[in-house]
C-alpha positions in Angstrom: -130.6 -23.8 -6.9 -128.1 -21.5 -8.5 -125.7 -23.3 -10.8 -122.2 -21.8 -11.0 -121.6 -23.3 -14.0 -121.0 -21.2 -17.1 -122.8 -22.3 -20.7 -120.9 -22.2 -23.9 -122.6 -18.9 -24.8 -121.8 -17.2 -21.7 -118.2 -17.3 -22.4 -116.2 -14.3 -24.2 -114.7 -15.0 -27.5 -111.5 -15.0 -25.9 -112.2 -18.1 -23.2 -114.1 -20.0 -26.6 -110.9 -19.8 -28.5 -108.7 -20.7 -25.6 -110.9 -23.9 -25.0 -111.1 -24.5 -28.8 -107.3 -24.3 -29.1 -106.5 -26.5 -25.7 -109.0 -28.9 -26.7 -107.0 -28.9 -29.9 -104.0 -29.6 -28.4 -105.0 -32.5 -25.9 -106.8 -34.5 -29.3 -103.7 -33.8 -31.1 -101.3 -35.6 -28.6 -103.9 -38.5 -28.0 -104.1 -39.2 -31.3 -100.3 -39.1 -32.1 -99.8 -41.2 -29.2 -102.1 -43.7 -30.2 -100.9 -44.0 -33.7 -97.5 -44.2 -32.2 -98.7 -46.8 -30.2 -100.0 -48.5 -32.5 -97.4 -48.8 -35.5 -94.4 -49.1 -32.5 -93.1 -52.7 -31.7 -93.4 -54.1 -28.4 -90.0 -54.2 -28.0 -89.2 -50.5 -28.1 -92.1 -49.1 -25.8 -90.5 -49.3 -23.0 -93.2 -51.3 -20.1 -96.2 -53.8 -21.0 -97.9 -52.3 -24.3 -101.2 -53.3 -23.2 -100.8 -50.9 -20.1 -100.3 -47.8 -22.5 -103.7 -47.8 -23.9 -106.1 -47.0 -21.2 -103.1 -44.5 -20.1 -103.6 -42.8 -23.4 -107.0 -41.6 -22.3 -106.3 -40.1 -19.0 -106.0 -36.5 -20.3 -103.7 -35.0 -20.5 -101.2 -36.6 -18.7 -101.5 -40.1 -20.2 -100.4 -39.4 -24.0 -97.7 -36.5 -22.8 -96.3 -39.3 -20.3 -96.1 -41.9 -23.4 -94.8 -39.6 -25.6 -92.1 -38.6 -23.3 -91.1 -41.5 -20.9 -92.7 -44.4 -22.5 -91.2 -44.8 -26.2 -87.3 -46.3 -26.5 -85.2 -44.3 -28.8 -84.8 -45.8 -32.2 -81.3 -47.4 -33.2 
């Protein structure tokens, strides 16, 4: 059976850094959305808190859709 699937050292330089960086990227935002989550009141993310978190870890849409519809703007 043939796999298809490419190994780390199979890939050029240029696809290593490109996963490097995106991986990057995607731990970045999940960990400012968590800390965000974390430190924000209740009261100012906007649906139930508790819903957020296992949201946070459906990459990558959960923390971009946290950080960009879920968070009231501060007064």
């Amino acid at each position: 059976m043939n796999s298809t699937r490419k190994r780390w050292r199979d890939l050029s330089e240029r696809q290593r850094a490109a996963i490097l960086v995106l991986a990057s990227v995607e731990l970045s935002l999940t960990a400012t959305a968590v800390v965000d989550l974390w430190r924000r009141p209740a009261d100012e993310v906007k649906g139930a808190k508790p819903l957020w978190w296992p949201a946070l870890f459906v990459q990558p849409v959960g923390p971009l859709a946290y950080l960009l519809f879920g968070r009231r703007r501060r007064s």
